[in-house]
C-alpha positions as CSV (number, residue, x, y, z in Angstrom):
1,X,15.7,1.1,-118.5
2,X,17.1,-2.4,-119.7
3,X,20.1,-4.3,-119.4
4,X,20.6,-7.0,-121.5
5,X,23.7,-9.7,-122.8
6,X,25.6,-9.8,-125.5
7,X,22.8,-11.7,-127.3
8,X,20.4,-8.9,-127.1
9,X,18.4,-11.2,-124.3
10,X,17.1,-8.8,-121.5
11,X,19.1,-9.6,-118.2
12,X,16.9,-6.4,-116.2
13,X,14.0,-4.2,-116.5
14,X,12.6,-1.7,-114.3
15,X,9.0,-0.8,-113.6
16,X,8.8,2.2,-116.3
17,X,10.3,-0.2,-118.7
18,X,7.0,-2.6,-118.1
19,X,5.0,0.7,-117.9
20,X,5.5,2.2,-121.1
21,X,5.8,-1.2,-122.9
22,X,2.8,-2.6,-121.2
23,X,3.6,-6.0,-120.5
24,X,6.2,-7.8,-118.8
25,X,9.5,-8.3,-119.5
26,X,11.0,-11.3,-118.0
27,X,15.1,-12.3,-118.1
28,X,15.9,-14.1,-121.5
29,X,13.5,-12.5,-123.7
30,X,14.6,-10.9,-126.9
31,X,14.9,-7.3,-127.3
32,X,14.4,-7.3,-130.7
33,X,11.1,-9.6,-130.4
34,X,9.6,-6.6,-128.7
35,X,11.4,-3.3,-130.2
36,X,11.8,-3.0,-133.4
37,X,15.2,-1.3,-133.5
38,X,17.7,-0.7,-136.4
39,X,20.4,-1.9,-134.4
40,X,22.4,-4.9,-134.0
41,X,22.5,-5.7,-130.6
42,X,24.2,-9.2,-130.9
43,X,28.1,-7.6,-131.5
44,X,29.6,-5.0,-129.3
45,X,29.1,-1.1,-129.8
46,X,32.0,1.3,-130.0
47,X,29.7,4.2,-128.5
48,X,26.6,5.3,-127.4
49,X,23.5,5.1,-130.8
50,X,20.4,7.2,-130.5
51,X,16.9,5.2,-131.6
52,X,13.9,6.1,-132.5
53,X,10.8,3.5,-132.9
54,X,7.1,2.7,-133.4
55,X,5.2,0.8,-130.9
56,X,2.2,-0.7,-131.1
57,X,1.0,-2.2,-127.3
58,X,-2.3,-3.2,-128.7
59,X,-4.0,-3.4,-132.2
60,X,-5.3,0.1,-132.1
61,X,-2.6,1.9,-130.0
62,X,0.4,3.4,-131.9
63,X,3.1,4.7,-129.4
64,X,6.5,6.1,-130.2
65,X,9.7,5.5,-128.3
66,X,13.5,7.2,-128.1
67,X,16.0,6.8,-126.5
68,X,19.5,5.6,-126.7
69,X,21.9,2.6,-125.8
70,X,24.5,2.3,-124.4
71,X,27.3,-0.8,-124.0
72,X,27.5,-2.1,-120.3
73,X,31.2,-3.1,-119.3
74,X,33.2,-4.9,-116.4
75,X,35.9,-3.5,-114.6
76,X,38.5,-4.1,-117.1
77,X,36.7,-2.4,-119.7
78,X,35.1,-4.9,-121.6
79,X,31.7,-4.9,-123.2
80,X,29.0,-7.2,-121.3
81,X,25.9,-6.2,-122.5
82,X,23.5,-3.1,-123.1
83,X,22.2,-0.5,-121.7
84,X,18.7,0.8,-123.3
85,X,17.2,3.9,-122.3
86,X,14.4,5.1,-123.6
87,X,11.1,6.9,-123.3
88,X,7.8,7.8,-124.6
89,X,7.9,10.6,-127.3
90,X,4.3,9.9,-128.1
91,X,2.9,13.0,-126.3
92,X,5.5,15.4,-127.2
93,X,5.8,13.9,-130.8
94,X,1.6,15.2,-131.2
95,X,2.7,18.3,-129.5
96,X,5.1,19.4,-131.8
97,X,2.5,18.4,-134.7
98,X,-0.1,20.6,-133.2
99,X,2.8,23.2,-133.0
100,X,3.9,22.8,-136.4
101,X,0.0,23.0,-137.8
102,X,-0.5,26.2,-135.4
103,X,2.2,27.8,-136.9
104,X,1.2,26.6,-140.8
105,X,-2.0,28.5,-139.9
106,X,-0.7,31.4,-138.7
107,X,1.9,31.6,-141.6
108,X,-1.1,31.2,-143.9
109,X,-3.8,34.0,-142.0
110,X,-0.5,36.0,-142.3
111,X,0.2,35.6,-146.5
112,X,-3.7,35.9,-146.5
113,X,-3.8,39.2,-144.9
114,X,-0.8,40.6,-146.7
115,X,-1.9,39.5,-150.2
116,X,-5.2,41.2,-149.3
117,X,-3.4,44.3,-148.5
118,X,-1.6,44.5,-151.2
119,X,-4.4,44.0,-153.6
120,X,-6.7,46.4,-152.1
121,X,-5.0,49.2,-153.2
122,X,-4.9,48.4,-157.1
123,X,-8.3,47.4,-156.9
124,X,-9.3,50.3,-155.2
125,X,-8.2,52.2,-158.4
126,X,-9.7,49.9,-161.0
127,X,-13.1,50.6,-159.0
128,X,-12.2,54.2,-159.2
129,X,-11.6,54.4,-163.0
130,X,-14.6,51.7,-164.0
131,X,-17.2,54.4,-162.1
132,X,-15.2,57.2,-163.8
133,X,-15.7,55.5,-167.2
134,X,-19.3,55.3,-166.6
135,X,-19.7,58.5,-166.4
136,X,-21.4,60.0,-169.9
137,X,-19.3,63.3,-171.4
138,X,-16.1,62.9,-170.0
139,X,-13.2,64.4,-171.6
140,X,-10.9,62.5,-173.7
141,X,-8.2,62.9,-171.7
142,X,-10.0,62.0,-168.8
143,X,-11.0,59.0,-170.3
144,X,-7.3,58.4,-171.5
145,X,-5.9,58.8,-167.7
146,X,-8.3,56.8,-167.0
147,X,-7.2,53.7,-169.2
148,X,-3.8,54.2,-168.5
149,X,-4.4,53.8,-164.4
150,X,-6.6,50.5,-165.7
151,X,-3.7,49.0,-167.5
152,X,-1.3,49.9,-164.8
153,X,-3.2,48.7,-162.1
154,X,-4.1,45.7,-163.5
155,X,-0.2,44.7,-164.5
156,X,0.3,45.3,-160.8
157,X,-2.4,42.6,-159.8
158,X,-1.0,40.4,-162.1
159,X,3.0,40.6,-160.9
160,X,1.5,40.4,-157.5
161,X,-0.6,37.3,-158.2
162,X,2.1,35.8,-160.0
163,X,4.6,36.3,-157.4
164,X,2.3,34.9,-154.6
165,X,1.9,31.9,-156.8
166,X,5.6,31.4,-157.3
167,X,6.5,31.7,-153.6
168,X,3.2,29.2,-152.9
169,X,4.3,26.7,-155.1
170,X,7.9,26.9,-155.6
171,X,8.9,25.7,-159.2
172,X,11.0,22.4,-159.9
173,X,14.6,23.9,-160.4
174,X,17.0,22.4,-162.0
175,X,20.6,23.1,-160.8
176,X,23.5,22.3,-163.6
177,X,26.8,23.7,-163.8
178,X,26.4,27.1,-165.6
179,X,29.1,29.8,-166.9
180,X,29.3,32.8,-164.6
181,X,29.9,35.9,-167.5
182,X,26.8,35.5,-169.5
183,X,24.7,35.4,-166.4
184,X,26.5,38.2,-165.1
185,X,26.0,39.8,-168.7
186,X,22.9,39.5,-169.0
187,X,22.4,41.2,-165.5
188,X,24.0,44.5,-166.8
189,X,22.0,44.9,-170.1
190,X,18.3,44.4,-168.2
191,X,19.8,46.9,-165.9
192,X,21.2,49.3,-168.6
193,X,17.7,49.1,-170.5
194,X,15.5,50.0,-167.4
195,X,14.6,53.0,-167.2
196,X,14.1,53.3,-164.1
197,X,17.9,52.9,-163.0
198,X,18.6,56.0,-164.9
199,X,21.1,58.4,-163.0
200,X,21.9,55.6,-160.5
201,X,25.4,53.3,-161.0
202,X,25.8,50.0,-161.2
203,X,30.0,49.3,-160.5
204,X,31.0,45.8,-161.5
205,X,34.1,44.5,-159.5
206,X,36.0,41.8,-160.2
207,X,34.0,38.6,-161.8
208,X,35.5,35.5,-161.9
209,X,35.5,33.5,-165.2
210,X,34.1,30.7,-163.2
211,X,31.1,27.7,-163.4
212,X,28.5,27.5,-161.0
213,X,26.0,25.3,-159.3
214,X,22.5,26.8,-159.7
215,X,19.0,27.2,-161.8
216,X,19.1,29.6,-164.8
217,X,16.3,30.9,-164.0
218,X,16.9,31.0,-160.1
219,X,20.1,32.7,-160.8
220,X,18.1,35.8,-163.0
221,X,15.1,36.0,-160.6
222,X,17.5,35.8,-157.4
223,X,20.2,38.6,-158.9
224,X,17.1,40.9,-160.7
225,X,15.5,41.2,-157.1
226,X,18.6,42.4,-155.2
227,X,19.5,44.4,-157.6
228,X,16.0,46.0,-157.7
229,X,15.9,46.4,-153.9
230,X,19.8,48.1,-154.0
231,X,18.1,50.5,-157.5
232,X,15.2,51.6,-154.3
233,X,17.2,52.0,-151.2
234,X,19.6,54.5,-153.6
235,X,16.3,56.2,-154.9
236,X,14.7,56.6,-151.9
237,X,18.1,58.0,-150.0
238,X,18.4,60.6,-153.4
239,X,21.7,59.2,-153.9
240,X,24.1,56.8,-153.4
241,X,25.5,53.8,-156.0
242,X,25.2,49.9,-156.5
243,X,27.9,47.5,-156.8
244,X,28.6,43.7,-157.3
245,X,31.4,41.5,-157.3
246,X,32.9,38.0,-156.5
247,X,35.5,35.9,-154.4
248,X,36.2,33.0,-154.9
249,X,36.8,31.0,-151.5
250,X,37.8,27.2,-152.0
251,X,35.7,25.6,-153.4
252,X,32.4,28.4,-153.6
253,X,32.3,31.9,-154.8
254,X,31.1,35.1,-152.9
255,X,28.8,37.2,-154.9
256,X,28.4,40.4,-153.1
257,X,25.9,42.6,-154.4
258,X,25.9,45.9,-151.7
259,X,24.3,49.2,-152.0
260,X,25.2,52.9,-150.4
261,X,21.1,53.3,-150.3
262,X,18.8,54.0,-147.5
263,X,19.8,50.8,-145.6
264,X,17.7,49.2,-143.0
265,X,16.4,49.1,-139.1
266,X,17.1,46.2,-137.2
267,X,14.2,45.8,-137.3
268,X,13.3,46.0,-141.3
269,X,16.7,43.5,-141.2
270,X,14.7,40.7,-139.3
271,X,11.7,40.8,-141.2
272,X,13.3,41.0,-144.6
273,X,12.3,37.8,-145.7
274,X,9.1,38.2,-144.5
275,X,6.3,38.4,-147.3
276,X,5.0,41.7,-147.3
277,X,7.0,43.0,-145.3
278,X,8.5,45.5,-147.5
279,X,8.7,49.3,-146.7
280,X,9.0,49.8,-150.7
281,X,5.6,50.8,-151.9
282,X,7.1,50.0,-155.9
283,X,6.9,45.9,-155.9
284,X,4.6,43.1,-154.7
285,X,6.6,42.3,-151.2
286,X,7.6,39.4,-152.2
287,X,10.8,39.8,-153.9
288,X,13.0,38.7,-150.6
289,X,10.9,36.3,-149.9
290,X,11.4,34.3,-153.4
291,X,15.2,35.4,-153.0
292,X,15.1,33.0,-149.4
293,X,13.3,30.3,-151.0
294,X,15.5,30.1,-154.5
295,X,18.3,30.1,-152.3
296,X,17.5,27.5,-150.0
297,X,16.3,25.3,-153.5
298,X,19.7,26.0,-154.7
299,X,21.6,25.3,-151.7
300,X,23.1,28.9,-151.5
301,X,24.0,30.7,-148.8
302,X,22.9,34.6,-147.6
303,X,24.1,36.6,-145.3
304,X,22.9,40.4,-145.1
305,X,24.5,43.5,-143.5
306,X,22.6,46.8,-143.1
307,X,22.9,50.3,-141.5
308,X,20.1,52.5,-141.9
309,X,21.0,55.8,-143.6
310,X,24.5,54.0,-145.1
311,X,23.9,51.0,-147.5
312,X,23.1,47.6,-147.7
313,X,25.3,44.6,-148.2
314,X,24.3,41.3,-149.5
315,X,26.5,38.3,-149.5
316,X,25.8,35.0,-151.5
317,X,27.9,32.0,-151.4
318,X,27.3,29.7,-154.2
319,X,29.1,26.5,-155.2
320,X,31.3,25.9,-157.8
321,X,31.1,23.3,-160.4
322,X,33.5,20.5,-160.3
């Protein structure tokens, strides 16, 4: 603790002031000459203002400090001095490194084992088909399965290897204002030409004729991976249908893309951004995971709602152009 004048000249220390400064701090010295602070201590302050500094005691020391000060006033209110707590943060400050390293490693030994998962299985067929195709006399069609499984499997590494690299190194975006009905167009004809949405509708509510804030390619990769996830929570239920629509609220608009699929656990819900965390076994286990990071590149907003056995419900907030 310290008290100084109007000046910024110390006026009272006590021992743990000396203690973590090391040295002594005698009446009439300048604060300033001994903290480096961003603040102006020779004017009055209109409230309390948090600090953070370094510190160096000696040549080879490096210390950090926070606190906060404070203005000191009479009994009529007016301002005298200042008030300067403060402590050291130099401990806690490594801590939270260590922390923050701890938890990078983790997060890593985590992506390492799920990529490895997930690329054990295709390459368990590769193997399977290479020894097969070594074999003298087999039959054509054996030898045709047999390629086809290799060209399959091999796509799969790829999309999985390419997604891990996306969501390791995210890409630059580049967020411009961008007119809402083409994207959204161009969203129903990839879903209309995949086969693999046959028998399962897509409803499109009302869409705003609207510009938005966002990447053009964000925007596709974002809207194609929900509406992939909806197209396998209605498969795997046997039935249900997708939908997607916006509001517009002030100055953002809702995009709500929801589902009548399979739905989710609570706790498939909390690990849905997870990488490779998915319960799908079509897809790389990424997908939500790029979703989370385009999002937070874009400065979006998701919220998700799930029930399992009833449907899904997915709502992004994205800003308007000006």
């Amino acid at each position: 603790l310290i008290t100084t004048n109007l000046e910024g000249r110390i006026t009272s220390a006590n021992p743990a002031a000396e203690q973590i400064l090391q040295r002594p701090l005698p009446a009439g010295a300048a604060i300033q000459s001994l903290l480096d602070l961003d603040l102006d201590l020779e004017e009055a302050l209109h409230r309390d203002q948090r600090f953070e500094t370094v510190f160096n005691p000696q040549p080879d020391q490096r210390r950090i400090l926070g606190g906060h000060v404070a203005p000191l006033r009479d009994s009529e209110g007016r301002q005298t001095g200042h008030l300067l707590l403060f402590q050291d943060l130099t401990e806690m400050k490594a801590l939270q490194e260590r922390t923050r390293i701890s938890e990078r490693l983790a997060t890593v030994g985590e992506l390492s084992a799920g990529l490895a998962h997930e690329l054990r299985n295709p390459l368990a067929s590769i193997l399977g088909c290479v020894q097969l195709l070594n074999v003298e006399d087999q039959p054509p069609t054996m030898r045709e399965r047999a390629l086809g499984i290799l060209s399959r499997e091999s796509v799969r590494v790829s999309h999985i290897l390419t997604n891990f690299l996306e969501f390791a190194r995210p890409q630059t975006v580049r967020i411009g204002p961008l007119f809402l009905p083409p994207l959204i167009e161009e969203l129903r004809a990839s879903w209309e030409m995949d086969p693999r949405t046959e028998g399962i509708p897509l409803r499109w509510g009302s869409i705003p004729d609207l510009w938005v804030l966002a990447d053009p390619q964000c925007f596709h990769q974002v809207f194609t991976n929900l509406l992939s996830n909806a197209r396998k929570a209605v498969s795997r239920k046997g039935s249900g249908e997708v939908r997607v629509e916006g509001v517009v609220k002030g100055m953002e608009l809702q995009l709500i893309v929801a589902d009548t699929g399979c739905g989710m656990s609570v706790d498939q819900l909390e690990r849905l951004f997870v990488p490779f965390a998915s319960d799908f076994t079509e897809g790389t286990g990424l997908g939500m995971s790029l979703v989370f990071q385009f999002i937070q590149q874009m400065s979006w907003d998701i919220h998700v709602k799930s029930e399992a056995g009833v449907g899904t419900q997915i709502h992004l907030r994205i800003p308007i152009a000006p």
